[in-house]
Structure formats: C-alpha cells, structure tokens
Biotite code that builds the C-alpha atoms (Angstrom):
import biotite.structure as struc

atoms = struc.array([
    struc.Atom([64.222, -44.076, -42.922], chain_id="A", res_id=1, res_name="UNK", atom_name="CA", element="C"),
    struc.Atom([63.685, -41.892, -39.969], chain_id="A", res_id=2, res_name="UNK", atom_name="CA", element="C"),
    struc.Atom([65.810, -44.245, -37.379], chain_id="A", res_id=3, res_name="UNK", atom_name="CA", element="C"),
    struc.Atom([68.336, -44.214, -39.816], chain_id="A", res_id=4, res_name="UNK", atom_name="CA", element="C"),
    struc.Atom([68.941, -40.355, -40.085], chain_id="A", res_id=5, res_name="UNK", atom_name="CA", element="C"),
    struc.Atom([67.873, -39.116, -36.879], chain_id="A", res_id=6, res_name="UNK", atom_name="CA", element="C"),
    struc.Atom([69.212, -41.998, -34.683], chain_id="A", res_id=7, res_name="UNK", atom_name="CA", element="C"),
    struc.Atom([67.380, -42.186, -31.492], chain_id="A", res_id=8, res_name="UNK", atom_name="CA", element="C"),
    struc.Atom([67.924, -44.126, -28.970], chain_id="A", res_id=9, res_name="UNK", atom_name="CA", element="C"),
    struc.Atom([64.706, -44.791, -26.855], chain_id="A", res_id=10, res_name="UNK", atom_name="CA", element="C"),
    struc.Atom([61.278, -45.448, -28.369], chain_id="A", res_id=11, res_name="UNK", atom_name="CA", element="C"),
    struc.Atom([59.405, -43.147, -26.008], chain_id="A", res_id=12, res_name="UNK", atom_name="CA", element="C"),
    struc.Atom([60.426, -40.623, -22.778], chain_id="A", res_id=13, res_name="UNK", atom_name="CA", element="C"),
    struc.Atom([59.304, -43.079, -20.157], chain_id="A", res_id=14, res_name="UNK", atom_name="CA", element="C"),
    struc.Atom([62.493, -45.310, -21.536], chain_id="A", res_id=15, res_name="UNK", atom_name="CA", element="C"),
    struc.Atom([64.834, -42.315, -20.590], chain_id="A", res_id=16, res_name="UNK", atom_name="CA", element="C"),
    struc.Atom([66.292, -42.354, -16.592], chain_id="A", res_id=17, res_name="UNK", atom_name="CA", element="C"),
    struc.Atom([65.451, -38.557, -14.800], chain_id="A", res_id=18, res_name="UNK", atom_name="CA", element="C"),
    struc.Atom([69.219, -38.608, -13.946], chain_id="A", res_id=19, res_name="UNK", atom_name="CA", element="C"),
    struc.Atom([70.604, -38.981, -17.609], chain_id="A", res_id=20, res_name="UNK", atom_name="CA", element="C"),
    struc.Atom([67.694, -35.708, -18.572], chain_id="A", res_id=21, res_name="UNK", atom_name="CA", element="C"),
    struc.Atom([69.545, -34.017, -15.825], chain_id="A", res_id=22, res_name="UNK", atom_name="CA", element="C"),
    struc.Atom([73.101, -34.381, -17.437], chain_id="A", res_id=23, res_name="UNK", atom_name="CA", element="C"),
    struc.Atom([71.367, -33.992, -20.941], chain_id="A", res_id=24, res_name="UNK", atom_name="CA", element="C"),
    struc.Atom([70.090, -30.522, -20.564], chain_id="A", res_id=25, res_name="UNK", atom_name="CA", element="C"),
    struc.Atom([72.725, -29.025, -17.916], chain_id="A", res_id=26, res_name="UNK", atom_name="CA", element="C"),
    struc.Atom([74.862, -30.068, -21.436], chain_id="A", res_id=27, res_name="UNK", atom_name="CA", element="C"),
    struc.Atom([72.095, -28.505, -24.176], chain_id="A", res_id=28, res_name="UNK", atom_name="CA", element="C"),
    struc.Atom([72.247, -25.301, -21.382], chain_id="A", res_id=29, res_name="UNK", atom_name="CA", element="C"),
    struc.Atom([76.087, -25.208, -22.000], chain_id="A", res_id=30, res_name="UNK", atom_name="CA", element="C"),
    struc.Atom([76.041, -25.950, -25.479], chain_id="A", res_id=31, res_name="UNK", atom_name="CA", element="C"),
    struc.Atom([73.310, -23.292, -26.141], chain_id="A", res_id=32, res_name="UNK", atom_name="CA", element="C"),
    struc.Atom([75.486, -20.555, -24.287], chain_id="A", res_id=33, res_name="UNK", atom_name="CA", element="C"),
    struc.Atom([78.238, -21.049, -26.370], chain_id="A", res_id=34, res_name="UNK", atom_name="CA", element="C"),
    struc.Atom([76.191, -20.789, -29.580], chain_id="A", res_id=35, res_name="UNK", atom_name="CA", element="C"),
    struc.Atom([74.145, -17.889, -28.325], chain_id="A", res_id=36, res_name="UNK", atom_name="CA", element="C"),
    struc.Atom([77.836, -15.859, -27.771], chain_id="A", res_id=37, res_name="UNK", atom_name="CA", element="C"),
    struc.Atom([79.019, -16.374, -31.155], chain_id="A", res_id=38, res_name="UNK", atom_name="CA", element="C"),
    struc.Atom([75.163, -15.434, -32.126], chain_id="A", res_id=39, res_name="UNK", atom_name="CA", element="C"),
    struc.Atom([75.701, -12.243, -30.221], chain_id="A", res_id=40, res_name="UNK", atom_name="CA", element="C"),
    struc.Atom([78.857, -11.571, -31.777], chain_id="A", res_id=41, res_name="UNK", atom_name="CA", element="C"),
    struc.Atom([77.012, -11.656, -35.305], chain_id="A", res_id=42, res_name="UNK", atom_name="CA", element="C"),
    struc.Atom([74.446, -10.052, -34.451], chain_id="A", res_id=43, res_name="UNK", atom_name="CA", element="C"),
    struc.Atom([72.282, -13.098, -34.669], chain_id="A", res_id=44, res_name="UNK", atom_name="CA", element="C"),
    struc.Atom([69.213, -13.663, -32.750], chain_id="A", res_id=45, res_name="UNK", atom_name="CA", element="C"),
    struc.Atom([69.498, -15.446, -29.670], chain_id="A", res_id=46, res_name="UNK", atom_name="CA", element="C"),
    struc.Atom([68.478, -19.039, -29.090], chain_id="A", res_id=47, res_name="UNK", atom_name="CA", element="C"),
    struc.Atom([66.177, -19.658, -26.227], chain_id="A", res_id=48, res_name="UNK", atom_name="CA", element="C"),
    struc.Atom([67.783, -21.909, -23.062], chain_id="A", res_id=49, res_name="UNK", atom_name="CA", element="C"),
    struc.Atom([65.497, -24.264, -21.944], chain_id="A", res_id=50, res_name="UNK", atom_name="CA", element="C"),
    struc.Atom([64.270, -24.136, -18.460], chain_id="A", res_id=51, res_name="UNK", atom_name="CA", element="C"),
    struc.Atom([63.943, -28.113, -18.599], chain_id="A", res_id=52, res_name="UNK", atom_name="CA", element="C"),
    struc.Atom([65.079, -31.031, -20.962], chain_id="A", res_id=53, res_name="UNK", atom_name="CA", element="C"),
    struc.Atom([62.383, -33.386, -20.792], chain_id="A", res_id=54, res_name="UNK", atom_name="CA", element="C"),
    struc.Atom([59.100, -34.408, -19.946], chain_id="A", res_id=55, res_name="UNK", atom_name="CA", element="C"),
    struc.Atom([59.810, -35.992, -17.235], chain_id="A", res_id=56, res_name="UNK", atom_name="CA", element="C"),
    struc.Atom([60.599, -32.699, -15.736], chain_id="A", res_id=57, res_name="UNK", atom_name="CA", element="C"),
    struc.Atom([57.348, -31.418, -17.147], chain_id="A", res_id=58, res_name="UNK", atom_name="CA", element="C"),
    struc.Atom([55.452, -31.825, -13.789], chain_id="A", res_id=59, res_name="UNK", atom_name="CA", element="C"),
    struc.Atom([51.828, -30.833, -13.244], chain_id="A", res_id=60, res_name="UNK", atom_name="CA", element="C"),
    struc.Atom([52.628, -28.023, -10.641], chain_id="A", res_id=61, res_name="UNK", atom_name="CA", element="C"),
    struc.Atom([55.444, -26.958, -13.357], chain_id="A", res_id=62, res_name="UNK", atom_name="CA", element="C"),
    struc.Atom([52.939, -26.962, -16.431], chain_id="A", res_id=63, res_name="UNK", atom_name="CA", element="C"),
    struc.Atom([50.304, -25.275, -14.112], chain_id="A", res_id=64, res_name="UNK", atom_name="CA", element="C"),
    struc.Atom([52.780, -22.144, -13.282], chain_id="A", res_id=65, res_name="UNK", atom_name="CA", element="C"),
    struc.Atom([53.279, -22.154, -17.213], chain_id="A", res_id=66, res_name="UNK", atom_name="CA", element="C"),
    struc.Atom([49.603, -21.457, -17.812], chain_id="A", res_id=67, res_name="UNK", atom_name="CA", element="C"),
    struc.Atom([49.211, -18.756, -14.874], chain_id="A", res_id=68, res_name="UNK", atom_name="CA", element="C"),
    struc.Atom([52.611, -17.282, -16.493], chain_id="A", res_id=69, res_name="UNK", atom_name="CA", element="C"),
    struc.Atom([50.906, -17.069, -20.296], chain_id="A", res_id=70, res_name="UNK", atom_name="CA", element="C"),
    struc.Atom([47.829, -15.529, -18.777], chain_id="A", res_id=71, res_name="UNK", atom_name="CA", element="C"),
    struc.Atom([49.666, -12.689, -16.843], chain_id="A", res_id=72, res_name="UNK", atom_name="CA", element="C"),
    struc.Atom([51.659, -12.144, -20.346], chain_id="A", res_id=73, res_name="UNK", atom_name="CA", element="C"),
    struc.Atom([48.938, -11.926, -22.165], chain_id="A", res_id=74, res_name="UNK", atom_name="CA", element="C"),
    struc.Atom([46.646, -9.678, -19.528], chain_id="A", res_id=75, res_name="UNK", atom_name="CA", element="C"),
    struc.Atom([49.595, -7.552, -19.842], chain_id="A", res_id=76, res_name="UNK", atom_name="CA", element="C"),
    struc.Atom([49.535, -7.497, -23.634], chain_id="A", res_id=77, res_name="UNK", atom_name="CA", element="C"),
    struc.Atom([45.890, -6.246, -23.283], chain_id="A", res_id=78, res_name="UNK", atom_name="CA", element="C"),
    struc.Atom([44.518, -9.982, -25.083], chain_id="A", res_id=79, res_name="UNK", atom_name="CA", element="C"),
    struc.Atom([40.628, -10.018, -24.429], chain_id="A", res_id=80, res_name="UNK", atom_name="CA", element="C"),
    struc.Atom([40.103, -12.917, -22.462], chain_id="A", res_id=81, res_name="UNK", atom_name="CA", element="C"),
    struc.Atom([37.436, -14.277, -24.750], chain_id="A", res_id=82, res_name="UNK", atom_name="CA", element="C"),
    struc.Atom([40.487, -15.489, -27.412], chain_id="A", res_id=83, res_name="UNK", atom_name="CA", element="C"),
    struc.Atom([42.686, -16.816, -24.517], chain_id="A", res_id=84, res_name="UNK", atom_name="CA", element="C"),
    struc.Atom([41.339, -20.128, -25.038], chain_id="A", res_id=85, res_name="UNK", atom_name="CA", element="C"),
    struc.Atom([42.444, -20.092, -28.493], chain_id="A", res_id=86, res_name="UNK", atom_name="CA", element="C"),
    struc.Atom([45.743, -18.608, -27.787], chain_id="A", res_id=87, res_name="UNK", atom_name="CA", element="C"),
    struc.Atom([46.674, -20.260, -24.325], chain_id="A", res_id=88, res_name="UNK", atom_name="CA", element="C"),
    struc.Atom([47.316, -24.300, -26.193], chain_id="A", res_id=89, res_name="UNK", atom_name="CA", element="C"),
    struc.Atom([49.368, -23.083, -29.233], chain_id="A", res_id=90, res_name="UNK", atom_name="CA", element="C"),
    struc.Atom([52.026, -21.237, -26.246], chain_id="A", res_id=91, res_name="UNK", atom_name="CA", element="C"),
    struc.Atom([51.981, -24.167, -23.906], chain_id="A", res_id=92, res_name="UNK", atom_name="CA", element="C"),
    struc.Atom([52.992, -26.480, -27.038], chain_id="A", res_id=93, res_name="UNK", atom_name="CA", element="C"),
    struc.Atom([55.371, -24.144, -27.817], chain_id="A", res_id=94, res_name="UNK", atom_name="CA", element="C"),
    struc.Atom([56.510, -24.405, -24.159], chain_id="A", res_id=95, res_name="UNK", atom_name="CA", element="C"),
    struc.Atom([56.649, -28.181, -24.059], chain_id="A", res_id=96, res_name="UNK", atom_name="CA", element="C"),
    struc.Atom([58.477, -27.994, -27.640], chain_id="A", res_id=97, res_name="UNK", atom_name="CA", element="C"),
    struc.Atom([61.375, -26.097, -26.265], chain_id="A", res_id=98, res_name="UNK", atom_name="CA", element="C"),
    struc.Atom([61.775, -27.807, -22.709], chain_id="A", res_id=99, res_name="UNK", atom_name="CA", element="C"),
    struc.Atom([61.525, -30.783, -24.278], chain_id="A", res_id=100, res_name="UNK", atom_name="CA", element="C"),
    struc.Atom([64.770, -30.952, -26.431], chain_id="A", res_id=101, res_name="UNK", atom_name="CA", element="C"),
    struc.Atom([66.423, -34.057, -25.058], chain_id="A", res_id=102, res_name="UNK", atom_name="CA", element="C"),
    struc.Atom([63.118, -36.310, -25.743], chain_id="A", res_id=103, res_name="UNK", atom_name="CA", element="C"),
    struc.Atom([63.533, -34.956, -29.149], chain_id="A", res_id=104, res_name="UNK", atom_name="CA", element="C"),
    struc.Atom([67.532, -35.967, -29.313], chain_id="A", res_id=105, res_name="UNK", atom_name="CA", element="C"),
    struc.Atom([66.838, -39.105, -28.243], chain_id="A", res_id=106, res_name="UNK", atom_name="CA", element="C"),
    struc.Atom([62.894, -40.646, -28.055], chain_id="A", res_id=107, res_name="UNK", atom_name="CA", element="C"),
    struc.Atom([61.942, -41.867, -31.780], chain_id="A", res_id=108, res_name="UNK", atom_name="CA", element="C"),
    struc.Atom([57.985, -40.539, -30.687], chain_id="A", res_id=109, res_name="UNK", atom_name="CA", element="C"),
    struc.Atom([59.199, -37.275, -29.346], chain_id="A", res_id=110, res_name="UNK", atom_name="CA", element="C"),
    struc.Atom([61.601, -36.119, -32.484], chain_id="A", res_id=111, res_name="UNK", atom_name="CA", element="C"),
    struc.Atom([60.183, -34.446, -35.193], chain_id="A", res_id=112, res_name="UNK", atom_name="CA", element="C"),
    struc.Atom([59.063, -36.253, -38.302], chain_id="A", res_id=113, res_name="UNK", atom_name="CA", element="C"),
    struc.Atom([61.876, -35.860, -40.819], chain_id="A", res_id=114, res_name="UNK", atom_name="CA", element="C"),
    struc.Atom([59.581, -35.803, -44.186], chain_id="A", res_id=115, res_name="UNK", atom_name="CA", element="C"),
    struc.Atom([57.404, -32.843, -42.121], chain_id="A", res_id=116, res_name="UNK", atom_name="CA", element="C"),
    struc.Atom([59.052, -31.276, -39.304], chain_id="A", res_id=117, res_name="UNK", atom_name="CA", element="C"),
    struc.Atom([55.804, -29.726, -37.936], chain_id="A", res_id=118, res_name="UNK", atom_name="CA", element="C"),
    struc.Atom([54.866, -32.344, -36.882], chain_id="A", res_id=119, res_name="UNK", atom_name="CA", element="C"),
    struc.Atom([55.868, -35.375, -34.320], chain_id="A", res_id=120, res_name="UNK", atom_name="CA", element="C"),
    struc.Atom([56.201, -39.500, -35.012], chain_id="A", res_id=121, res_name="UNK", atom_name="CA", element="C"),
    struc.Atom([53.817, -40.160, -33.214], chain_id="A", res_id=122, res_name="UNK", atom_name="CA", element="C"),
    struc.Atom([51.633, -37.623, -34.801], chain_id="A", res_id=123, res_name="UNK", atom_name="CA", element="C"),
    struc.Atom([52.941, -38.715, -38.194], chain_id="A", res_id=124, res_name="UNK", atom_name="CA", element="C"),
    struc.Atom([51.974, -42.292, -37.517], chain_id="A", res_id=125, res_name="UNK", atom_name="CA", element="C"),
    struc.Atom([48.561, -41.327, -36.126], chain_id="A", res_id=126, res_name="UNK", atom_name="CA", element="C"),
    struc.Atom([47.811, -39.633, -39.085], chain_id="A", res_id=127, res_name="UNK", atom_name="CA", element="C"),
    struc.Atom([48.552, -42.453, -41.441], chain_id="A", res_id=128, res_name="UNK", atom_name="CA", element="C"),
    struc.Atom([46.406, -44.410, -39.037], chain_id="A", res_id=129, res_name="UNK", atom_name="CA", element="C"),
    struc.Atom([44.471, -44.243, -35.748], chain_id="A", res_id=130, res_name="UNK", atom_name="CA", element="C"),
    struc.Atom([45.595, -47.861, -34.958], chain_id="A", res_id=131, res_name="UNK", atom_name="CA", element="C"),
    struc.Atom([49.000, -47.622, -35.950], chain_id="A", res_id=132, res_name="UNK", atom_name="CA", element="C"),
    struc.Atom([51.864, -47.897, -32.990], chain_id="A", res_id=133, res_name="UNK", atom_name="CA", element="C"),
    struc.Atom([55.153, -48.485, -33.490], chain_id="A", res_id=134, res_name="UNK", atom_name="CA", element="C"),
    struc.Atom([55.902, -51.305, -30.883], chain_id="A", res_id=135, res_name="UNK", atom_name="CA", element="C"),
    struc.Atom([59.684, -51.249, -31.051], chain_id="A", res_id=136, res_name="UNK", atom_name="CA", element="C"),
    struc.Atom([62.388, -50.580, -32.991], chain_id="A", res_id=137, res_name="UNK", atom_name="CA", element="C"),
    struc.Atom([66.088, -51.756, -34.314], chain_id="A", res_id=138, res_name="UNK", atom_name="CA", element="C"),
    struc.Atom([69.055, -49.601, -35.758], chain_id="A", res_id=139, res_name="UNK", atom_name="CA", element="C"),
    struc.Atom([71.905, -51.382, -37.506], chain_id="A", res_id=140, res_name="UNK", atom_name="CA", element="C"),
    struc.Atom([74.948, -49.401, -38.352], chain_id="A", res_id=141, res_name="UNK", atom_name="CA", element="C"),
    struc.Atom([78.048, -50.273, -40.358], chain_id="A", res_id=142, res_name="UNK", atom_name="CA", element="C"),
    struc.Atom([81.206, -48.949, -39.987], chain_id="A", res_id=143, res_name="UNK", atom_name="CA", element="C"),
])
C-alpha cells in the first residue's frame, strides 16, 4: 500500500548516485524559494531550505559541526548542561529529518510511514518485528 501511494524509487539511500542528490536538492532549494515567496506574501510562515538533500551528504565532520552548533544555541539559550543530553538527539533528528528530503522523495526506508507519519519504514517494519527487512521491492503501474 505504501509503494503504491508514495512511489519511491530506491529501496534504501545507498541505491541513490551523490550526483543525482546534488541535482535533487539544488531543485527542492528552488522549489522551496518559490513556495516560501508566495508564503511571505500571505503572511505564512516560512519553510526551512535545507542545507543538504541526503544522507549521503550527511558526513561525519558535517554531523559533528551540527552538534557543536546545537550546543552553542543552547549555551546561549541559558539550557543547563545537565538536560543537554536529553535535548541534543531529538535536534540532530530533527536536523537529519530536514536535510534529508530527497531520501524521503525517493528511498522506500527513508519516507515516512503513510498509516503514521512520525515515524519511518524502516521504523514501522522494526516495530512489527525485530527480524523483519524488506529485501526488495516492485511497483506496477497502469495507465
């Protein structure tokens, strides 16, 4: 059911080529702009652009410089440091969930489970069982 309406194309990111990513969110950047003006022009909050489109661009050096980033924002809210712990993984999901929007266009594991959109396939199929996988996948359209 989920192939079906959300179409991907790619079981999981390692499928997807760093050069098509590239294209993919220099696109989602443009796309966003456009959407963000009209936004403006209602008075609409603004949608976020993404820094990055996929995980592949998610590099250790880029996730470390994420972390240092959250900590300065939060030493500047005033945040004890004792709760940072707690505070620090929900932000860096929240980072990897917005930098991460091609994966979720296109990788079947990365989008969002369509019968509970909080969380992923691949958490969704975890959670119906540990040794559950999905191994591979076929869509057949008509028309």
């Amino acid at each position: 059911m989920h192939i079906a309406a959300m179409s991907p194309s790619v079981l999981t990111t390692d499928e997807l080529d760093a050069e098509f990513v590239a294209k993919e969110t220099e696109a989602l950047r443009g796309q966003i702009k456009v959407e963000n003006e009209d936004r403006a022009r209602l008075g609409k909050p603004l949608k976020t652009i993404p820094e990055f489109g996929g995980r592949c661009q998610l590099t250790a050096d880029v996730m470390a410089k994420v972390e240092d980033t959250i900590k300065e924002e939060l030493k500047a809210e005033g945040k004890p440091e004792k709760i940072w712990d707690k505070i620090i993984p929900g932000k860096i999901e929240r980072f990897i969930a917005d930098n991460t929007q091609v994966d979720q266009e296109h990788c079947l594991l990365s989008q969002f489970f369509a019968l509970d959109d909080s969380k992923t396939v691949e958490a969704a199929v975890k959670d119906f069982c540990d040794a559950a996988e999905i191994l591979a996948f076929k869509r057949v359209a008509t028309g």
